[in-house]
N, C-alpha and C positions, 0 to 999 in steps of 0.2 A: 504493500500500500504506500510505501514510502518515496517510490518508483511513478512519474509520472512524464509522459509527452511533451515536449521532443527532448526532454534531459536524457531519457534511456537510450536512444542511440550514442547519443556523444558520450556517454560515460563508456560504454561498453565499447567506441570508440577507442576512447581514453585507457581503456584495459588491454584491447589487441593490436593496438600498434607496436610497444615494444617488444609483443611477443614474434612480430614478423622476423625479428633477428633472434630469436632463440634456437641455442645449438641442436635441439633435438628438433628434425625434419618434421615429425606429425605435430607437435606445436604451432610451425610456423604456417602447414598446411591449414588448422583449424581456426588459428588467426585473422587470415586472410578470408578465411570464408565470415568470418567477422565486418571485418574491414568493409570488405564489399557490400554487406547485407547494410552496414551502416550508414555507408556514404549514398547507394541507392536512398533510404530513407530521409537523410539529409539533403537531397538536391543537388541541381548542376552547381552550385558554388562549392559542394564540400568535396566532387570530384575534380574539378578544376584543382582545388589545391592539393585535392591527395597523388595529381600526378604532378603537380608543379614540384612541392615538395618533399615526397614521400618517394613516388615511382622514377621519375625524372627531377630532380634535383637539378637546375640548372649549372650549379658551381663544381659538382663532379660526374665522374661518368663512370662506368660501371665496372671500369679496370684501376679507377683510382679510389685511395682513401683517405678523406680529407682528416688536416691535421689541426682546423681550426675551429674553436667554438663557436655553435650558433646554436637557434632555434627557430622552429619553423613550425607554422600554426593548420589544424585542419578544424574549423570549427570552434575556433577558441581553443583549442589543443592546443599544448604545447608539446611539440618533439623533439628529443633531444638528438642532436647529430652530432654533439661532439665528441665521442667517444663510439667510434662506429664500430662493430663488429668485426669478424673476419670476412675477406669478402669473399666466401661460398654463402653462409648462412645472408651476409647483405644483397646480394645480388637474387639470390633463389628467393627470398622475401617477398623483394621488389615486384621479381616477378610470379612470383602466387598472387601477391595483389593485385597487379595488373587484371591476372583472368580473371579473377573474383569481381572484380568492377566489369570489365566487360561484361560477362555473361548477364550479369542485369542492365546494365546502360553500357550497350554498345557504342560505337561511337569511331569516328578516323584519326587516325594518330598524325599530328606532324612528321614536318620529314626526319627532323632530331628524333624524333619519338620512335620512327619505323626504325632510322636504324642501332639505334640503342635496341630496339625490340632484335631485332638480325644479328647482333651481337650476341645476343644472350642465345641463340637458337645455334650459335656456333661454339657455345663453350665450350672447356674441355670437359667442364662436368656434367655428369647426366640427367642430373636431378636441375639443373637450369635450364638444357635444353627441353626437357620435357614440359616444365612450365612455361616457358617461352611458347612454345608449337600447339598449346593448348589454346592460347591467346589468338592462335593466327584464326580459328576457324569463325570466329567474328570480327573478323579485317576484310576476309576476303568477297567482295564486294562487287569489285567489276573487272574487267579482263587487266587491267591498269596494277592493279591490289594483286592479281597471281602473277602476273609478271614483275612484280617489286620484291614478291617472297618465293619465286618458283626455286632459286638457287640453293637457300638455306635451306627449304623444305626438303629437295631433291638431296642435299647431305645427309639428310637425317633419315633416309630411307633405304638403307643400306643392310643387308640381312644380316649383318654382322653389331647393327646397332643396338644399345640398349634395349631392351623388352619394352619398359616403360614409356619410350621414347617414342619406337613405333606405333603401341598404341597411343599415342597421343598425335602425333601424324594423322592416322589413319580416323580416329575421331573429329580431328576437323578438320580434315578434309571430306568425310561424310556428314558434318553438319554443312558445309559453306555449300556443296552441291545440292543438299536437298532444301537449305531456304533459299537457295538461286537457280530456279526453275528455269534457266534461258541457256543451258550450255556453256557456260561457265568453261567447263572444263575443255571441253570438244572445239578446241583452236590449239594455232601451233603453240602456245605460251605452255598449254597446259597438257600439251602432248606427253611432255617430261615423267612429271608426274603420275600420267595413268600408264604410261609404261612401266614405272617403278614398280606402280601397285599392281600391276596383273604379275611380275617376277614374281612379289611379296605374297599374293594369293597363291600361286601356287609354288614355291619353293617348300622343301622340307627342311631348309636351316633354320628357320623362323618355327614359334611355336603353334600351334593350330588355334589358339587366341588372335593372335597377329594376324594370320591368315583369313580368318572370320572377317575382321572389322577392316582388311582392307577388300576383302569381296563384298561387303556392306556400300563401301565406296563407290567401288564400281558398281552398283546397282544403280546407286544415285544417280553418279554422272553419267552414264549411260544406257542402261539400258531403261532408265524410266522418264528418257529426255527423248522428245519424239523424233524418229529416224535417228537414235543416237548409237545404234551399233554400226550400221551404215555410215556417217559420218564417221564416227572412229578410223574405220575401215578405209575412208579414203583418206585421212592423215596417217596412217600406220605405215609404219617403214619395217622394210624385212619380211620376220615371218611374224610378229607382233598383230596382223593383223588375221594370219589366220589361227590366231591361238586367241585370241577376242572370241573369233567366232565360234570357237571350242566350247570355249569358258560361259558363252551366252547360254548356248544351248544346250549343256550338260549341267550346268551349277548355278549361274543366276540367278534364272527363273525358279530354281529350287528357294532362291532365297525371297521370296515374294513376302510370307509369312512374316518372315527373323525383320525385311524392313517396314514392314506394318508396323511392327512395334515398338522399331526404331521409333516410330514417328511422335511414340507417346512418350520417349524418352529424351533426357536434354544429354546428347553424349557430350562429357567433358573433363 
């Protein structure tokens, strides 16, 4: 009862922010999913400042760690950045937050913004690229948006990559194709990536998790975009296109069901 509107976002606010830097990873993951549920309730001014000064920090960048004392406000917050973290635990933060604000209030990033975002999707750490790549799948937008993140994506799709990684690749890249009903994918920009993922569908170096969610993928981007095996088929280079046509017609359509209920699902 002591608890009352709109104090309770900003306090609980005021709770998971410096947990975005705490050294144990499900902490900073549960933070974040704070972070974002609060700054959605608080409005476009409490996310403006949580990327100004939280996500994107104008005075450093995500390979550096600043040695001077400040503060920096979300809401009448006060956050402490003088004393920053290591920067695995500051950087993985940053970006858990980022998706957590996205996935309620999407939104397009400056060009500072993308390529700090592109940075982090090329870490050397796993648990950065993963949260980076989780972000991308409410960026991508228009044909402009896959061609600004096809390169980094396309690294991180390697069957030799992190588990976690790929499935997060493959998550949003089946969410960005099924809220962009226009073929999105089926041009040359995005040719890249759906070669990547019919490999990833059907290799046995990846685990059959991996394989699922990026035949999910390609359901989306093709085969439920009209004439979209066909198109494929005439950007396909090699044998790329008649192993499409394999894949359509042995296994896609099997996956009718599994993306129905994708639909009722927020993958992220």
């Amino acid at each position: 009862d002591d608890l009352h509107m709109p104090e309770t976002p900003q306090l609980a606010l005021e709770f998971a922010l410096p947990l975005l830097t705490h050294k144990d990873s499900s902490v900073r993951v549960g933070s974040s999913n704070v972070v974002g549920a609060c700054v959605s309730l608080m409005g476009i001014d409490a996310r403006e400042r949580a990327f100004r000064d939280v996500i994107f920090p104008a005075d450093f960048s995500s390979s550096e760690i600043r040695d001077d004392a400040s503060m920096s406000t979300i809401g009448g917050i006060s956050c402490d950045t003088a004393h920053l973290p290591q920067e695995l635990e500051m950087t993985h933060g940053r970006a858990l937050a980022l998706h957590s604000i996205l996935r309620l209030q999407p939104q397009i990033l400056t060009e500072t913004q993308t390529t700090t975002l592109k940075e982090w999707m090329r870490s050397d750490e796993p648990l950065v690229r993963e949260a980076a790549c989780l972000s991308v799948g409410y960026i991508l937008l228009t044909p402009n948006d896959l061609k600004e993140y096809r390169s980094p994506l396309r690294k991180c799709m390697k069957a030799t990559e992190d588990r976690a990684v790929l499935l997060a690749v493959a998550r949003s890249l089946a969410r960005a194709a099924r809220e962009n009903q226009d073929k999105l994918f089926l041009r040359k920009n995005g040719l890249p990536l759906l070669d990547a993922a019919l490999m990833l569908s059907m290799t046995t170096a990846v685990t059959p998790s991996v394989q699922k969610e990026f035949f999910v993928f390609l359901c989306w981007a093709i085969q439920k975009q009209k004439n979209g095996l066909q198109d494929y088929m005439d950007l396909a280079q090699g044998e790329n296109g008649k192993f499409m046509m394999s894949l359509a017609t042995k296994t896609l359509s099997q996956l009718a069901a599994v993306v129905e209920e994708d639909c009722e699902e927020d993958h992220h």
